[in-house]
C-alpha positions as semicolon CSV with decimal commas, in nm:
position;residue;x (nm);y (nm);z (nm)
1;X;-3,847;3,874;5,595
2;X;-3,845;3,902;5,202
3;X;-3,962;4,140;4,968
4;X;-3,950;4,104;4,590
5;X;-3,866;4,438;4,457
6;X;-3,941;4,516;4,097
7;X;-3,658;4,693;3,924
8;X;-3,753;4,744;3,642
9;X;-4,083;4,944;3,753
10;X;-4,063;5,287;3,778
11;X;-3,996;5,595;3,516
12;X;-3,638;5,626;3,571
13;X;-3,598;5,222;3,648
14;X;-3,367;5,018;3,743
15;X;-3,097;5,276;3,929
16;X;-3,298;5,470;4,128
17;X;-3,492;5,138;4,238
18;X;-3,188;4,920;4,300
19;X;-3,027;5,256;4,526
20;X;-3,311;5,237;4,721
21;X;-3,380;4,893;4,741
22;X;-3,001;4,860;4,873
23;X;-3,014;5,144;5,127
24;X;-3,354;4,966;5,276
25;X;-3,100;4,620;5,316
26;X;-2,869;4,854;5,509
27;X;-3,121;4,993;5,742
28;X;-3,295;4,688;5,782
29;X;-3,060;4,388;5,909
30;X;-3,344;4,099;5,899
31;X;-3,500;4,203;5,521
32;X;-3,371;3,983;5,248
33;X;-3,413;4,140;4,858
34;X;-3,528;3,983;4,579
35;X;-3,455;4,182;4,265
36;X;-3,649;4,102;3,971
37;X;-3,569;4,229;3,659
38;X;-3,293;4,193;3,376
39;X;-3,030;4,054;3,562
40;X;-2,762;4,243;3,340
41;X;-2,921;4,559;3,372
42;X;-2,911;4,501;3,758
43;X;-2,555;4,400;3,819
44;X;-2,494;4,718;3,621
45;X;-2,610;4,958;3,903
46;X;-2,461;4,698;4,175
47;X;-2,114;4,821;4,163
48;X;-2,141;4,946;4,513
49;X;-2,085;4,813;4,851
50;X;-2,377;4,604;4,961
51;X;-2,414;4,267;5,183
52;X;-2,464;4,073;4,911
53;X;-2,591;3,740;5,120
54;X;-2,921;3,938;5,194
55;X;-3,003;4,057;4,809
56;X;-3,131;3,797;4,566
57;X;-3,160;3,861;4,179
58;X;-3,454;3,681;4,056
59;X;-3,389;3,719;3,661
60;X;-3,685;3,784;3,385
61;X;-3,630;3,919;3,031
62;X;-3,928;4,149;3,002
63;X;-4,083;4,474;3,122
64;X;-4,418;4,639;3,102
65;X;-4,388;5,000;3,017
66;X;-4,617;5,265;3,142
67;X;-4,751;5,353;2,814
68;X;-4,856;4,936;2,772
69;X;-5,230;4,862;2,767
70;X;-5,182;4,603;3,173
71;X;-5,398;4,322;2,992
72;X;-5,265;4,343;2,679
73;X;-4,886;4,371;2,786
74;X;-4,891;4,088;3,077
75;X;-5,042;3,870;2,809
76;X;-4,794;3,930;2,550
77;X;-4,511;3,979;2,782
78;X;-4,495;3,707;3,024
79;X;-4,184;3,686;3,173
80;X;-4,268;4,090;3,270
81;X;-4,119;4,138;3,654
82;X;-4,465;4,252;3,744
83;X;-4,602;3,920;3,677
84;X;-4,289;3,772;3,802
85;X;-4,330;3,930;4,148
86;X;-4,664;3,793;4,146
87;X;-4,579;3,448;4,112
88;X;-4,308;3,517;4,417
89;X;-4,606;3,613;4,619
90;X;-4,860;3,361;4,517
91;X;-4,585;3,105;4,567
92;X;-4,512;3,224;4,921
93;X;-4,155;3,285;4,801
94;X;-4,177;3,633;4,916
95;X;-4,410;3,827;5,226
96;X;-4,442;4,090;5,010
97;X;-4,391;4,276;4,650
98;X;-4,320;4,649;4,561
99;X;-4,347;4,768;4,234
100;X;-4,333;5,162;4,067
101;X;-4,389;5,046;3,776
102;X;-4,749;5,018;3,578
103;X;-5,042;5,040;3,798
104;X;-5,311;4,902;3,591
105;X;-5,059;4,588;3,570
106;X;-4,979;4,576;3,911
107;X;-5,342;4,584;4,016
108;X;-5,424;4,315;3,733
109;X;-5,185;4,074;3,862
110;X;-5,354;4,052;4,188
111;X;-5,655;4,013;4,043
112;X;-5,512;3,738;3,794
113;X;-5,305;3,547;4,057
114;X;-5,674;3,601;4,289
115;X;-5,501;3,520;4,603
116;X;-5,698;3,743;4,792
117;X;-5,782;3,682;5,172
118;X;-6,055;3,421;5,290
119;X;-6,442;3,589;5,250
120;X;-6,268;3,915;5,070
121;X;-6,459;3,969;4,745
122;X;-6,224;4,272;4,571
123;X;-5,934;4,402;4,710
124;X;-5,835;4,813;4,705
125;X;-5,555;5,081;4,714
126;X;-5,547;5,252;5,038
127;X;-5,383;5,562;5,043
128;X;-5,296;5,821;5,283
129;X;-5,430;6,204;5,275
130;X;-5,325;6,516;5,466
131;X;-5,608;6,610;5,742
132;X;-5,579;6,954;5,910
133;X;-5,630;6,801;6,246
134;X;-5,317;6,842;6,491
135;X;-5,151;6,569;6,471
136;X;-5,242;6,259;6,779
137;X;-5,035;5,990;6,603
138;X;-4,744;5,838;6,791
139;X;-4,416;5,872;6,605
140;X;-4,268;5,641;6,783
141;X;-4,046;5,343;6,619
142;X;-4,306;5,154;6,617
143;X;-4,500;5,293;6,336
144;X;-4,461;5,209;6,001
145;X;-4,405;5,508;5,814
146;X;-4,160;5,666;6,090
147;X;-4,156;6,009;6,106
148;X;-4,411;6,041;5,842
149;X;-4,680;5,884;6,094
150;X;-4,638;6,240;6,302
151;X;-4,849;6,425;6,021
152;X;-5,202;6,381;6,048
153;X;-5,369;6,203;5,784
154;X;-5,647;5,937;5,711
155;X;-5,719;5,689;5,474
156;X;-5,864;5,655;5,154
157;X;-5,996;5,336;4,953
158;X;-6,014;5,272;4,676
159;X;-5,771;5,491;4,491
160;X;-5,792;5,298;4,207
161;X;-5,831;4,950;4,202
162;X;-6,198;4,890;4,175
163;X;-6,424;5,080;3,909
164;X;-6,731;4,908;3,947
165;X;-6,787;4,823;4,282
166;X;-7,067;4,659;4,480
167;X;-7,207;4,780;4,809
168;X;-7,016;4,481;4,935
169;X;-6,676;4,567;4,822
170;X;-6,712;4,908;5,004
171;X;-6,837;4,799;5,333
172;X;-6,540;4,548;5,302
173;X;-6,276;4,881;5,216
174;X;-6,438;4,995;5,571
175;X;-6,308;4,704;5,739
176;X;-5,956;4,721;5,562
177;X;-5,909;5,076;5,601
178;X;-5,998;5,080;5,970
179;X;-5,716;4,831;6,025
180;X;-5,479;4,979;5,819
181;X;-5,558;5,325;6,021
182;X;-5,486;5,144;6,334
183;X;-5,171;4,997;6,241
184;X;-5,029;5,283;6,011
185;X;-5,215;5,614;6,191
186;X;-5,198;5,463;6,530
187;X;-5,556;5,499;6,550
188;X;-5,730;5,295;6,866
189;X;-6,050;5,300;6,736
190;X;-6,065;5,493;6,359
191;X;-6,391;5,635;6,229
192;X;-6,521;5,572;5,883
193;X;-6,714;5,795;5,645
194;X;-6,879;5,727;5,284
195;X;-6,788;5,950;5,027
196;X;-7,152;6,112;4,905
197;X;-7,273;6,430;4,745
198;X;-7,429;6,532;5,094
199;X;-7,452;6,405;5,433
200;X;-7,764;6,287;5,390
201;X;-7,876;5,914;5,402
202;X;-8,088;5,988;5,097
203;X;-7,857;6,143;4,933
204;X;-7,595;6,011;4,612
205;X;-7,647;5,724;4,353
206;X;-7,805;5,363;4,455
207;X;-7,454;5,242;4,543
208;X;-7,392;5,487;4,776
209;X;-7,728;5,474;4,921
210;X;-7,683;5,033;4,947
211;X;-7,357;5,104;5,071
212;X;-7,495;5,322;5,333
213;X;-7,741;5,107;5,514
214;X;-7,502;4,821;5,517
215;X;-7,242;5,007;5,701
216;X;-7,508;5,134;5,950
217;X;-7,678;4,742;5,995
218;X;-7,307;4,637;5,984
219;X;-7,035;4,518;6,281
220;X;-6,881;4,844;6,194
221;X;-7,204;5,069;6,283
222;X;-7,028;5,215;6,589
223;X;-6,695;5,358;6,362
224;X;-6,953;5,482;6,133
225;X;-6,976;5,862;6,064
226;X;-7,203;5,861;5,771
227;X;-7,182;6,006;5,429
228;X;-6,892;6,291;5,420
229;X;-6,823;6,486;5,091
230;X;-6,497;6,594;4,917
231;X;-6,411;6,853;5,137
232;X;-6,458;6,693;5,476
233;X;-6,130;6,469;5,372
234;X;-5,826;6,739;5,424
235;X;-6,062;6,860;5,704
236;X;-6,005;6,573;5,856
237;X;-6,425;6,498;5,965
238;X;-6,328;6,090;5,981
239;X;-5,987;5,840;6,003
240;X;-6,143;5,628;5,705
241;X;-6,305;5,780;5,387
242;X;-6,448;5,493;5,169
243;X;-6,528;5,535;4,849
244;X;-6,493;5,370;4,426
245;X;-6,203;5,400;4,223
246;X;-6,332;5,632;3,998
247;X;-6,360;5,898;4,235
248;X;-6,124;5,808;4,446
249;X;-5,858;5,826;4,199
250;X;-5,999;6,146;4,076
251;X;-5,965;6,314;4,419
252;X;-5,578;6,187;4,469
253;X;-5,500;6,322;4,135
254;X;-5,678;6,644;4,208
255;X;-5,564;6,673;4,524
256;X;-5,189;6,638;4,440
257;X;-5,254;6,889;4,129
258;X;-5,389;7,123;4,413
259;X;-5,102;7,126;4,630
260;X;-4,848;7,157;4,355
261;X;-5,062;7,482;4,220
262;X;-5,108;7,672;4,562
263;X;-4,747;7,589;4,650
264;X;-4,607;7,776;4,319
265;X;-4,853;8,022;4,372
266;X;-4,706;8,109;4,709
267;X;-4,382;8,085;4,633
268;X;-4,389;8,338;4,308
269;X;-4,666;8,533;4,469
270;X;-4,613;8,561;4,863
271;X;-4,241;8,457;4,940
272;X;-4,078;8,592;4,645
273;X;-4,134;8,946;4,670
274;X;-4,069;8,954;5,060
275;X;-3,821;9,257;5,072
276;X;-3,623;9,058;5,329
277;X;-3,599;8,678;5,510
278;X;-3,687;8,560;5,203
279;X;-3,452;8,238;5,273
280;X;-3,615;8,156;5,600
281;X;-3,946;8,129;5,411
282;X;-3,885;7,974;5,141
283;X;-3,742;7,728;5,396
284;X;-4,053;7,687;5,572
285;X;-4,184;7,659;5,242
286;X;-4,006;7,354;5,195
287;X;-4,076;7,202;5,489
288;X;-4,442;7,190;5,404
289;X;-4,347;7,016;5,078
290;X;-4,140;6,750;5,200
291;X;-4,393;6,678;5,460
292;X;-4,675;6,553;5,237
293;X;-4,467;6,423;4,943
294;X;-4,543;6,134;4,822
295;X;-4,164;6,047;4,844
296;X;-4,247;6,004;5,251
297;X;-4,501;5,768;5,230
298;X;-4,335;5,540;5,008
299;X;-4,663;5,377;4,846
300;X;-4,996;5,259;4,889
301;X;-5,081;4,934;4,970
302;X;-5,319;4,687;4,727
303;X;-5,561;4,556;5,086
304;X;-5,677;4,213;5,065
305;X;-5,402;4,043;4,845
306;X;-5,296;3,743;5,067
307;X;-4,909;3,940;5,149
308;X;-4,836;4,263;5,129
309;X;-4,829;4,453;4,765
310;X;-4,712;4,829;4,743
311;X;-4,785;5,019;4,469
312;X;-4,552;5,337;4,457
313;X;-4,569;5,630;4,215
314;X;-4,403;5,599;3,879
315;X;-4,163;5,875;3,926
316;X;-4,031;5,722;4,223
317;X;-3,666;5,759;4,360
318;X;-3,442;5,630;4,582
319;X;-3,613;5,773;4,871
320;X;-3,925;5,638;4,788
321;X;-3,850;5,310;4,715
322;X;-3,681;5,288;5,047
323;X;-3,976;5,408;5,249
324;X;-4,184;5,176;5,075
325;X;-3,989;4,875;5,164
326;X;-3,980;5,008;5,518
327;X;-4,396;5,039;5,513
328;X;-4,418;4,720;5,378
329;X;-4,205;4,567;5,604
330;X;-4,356;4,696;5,918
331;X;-4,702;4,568;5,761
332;X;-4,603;4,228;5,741
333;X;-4,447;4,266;6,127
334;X;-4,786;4,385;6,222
335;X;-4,961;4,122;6,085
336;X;-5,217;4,350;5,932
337;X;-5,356;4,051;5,718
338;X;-5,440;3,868;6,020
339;X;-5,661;4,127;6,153
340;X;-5,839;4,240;5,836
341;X;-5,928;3,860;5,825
342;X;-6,058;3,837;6,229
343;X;-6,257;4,117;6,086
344;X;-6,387;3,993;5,783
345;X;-6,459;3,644;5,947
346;X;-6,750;3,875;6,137
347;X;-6,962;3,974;5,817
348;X;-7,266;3,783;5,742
349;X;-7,238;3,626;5,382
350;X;-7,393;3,869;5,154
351;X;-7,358;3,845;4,771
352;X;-7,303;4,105;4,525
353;X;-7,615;4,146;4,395
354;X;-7,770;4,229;4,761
């Protein structure tokens, strides 16, 4: 298996990346590395003990910043390593490509390099929320994000790759988010709901509405909950929440503002003044942290690229760059690609208009 890594993505880039880029070599005998970056900035951070016949530098001269306008900076920059892990991919060099670096880039690459899978019409970022269900996931060894598959979650697309979708493009995001449930969540048979303003079939915007009745004239009818709203995601109502980027990128962002605020709030105003075990809760405190950082998860995956692209946060660090390789890894093992295309193979041909 190999897995271009880009280096140079990533707000603290390349150390932290290379670290954890090495450490996922060690755990993993049968993944082969491809670093791409600035191959003198690399060696710099590879002073360490490594098995050097299993990581590949693959050597460009640029970088696209996060600050860089994604169009703009992969036209003027060419030899970027975003672009560069791109071309690995479309080439078939690589199974699959993780980047931390910028999002709007990585996202554009896909859609420049357009290898997405046969009858897929715009691919999306699926990523994983925190559900209050108890947990039914198997943890087993089996599952691709390890221990992190033992807290409940489910599945949201698009979290950002799609701004103007059509009723199409959604009811596709049901199909890929139902098999990445199943192979991530260790869901046998995940439910999907549509983001809406109400339950309602009448309810929300003409897209929603379209969206709606395809879903419920679709294959997928039987996995279909109906239209859920915002807070029926942490409650856990459905394994699949489909929705546009817009929102869907607005909820993440919220929801990771929301965690960050209650769990400061708790800390200075509940655990702080405890007159005694004070340690022992803010140790439980902790706990609860490190189980839903984003550090766990690794990244989120870009569905229907043909191979496996992970998009991780920008302040990634060694941690997270490992987990990430280790999701992607088990992704391309489970041959999720295969199955989102049995799937897709099912739809009747409807354009984007309809």
């Amino acid at each position: 298996m190999r897995i271009a890594l880009d280096a140079m993505g990533g707000d603290e880039a390349p150390k932290p990346i290379i670290l954890g880029g090495i450490q996922a070599v060690l755990s993993q005998p049968e993944l082969q590395l491809v670093l791409v970056g600035d191959r003198a900035q690399m060696e710099s951070h590879l002073n360490i003990d490594y098995p050097k016949d299993r990581v590949e530098i693959f050597h460009c001269t640029q970088t696209i910043d996060m600050h860089d306008s994604p169009l703009e900076a992969m036209r003027k920059k060419p030899d970027n390593s975003i672009s560069r892990c791109w071309q690995l991919l479309a080439e078939k060099k690589v199974d699959a490509i993780v980047s931390a670096g910028n999002t709007g880039a990585m996202v554009g690459g896909g859609f420049k390099a357009r290898k997405f899978l046969p009858k897929l019409r715009r691919p999306g970022i699926a990523t994983l929320m925190p559900t209050a269900n108890l947990s039914s996931n198997n943890p087993s060894s089996n599952n691709p994000l390890g221990s992190a598959g033992s807290t409940s979650s489910c599945v949201l697309i698009d979290a950002g790759a799609n701004l103007d979708p059509k009723p199409i493009h959604l009811l596709q995001y049901g199909i890929m988010g139902r098999r990445y449930a199943q192979t991530v969540l260790q869901k046998e048979n995940p439910t999907i709901g549509l983001l809406n303003v109400g339950e309602e079939a009448s309810k929300g915007n003409e897209l929603a509405r379209k969206t709606y009745e395809l879903f419920h004239n679709s294959p997928l009818a039987d996995s279909f909950v109906g239209n859920v709203e915002g807070r029926d995601i942490h409650r856990g109502k459905c394994d699949v929440v489909v929705t546009d980027a817009f929102v869907g990128n607005v909820i993440l962002k919220l929801s990771e503002g929301v965690f960050e605020f209650i769990m400061k709030r708790v800390a200075e105003e509940i655990v702080a003044p405890l007159p005694s075990d004070r340690n022992q809760a803010y140790q439980a405190l902790q706990r609860i942290v490190h189980r839903y950082d984003y550090r766990t998860f690794g990244g989120a995956p870009l569905l229907g690229i043909d191979g496996i692209c992970i998009i991780c946060h920008g302040s990634s660090d060694q941690r997270a760059i490992q987990n990430a390789l280790t999701v992607a890894g088990n992704l391309v093992r489970n041959h999720l690609n295969d199955k989102i295309v049995t799937d897709l193979a099912l739809l009747p041909d409807i354009s984007d208009e309809d």
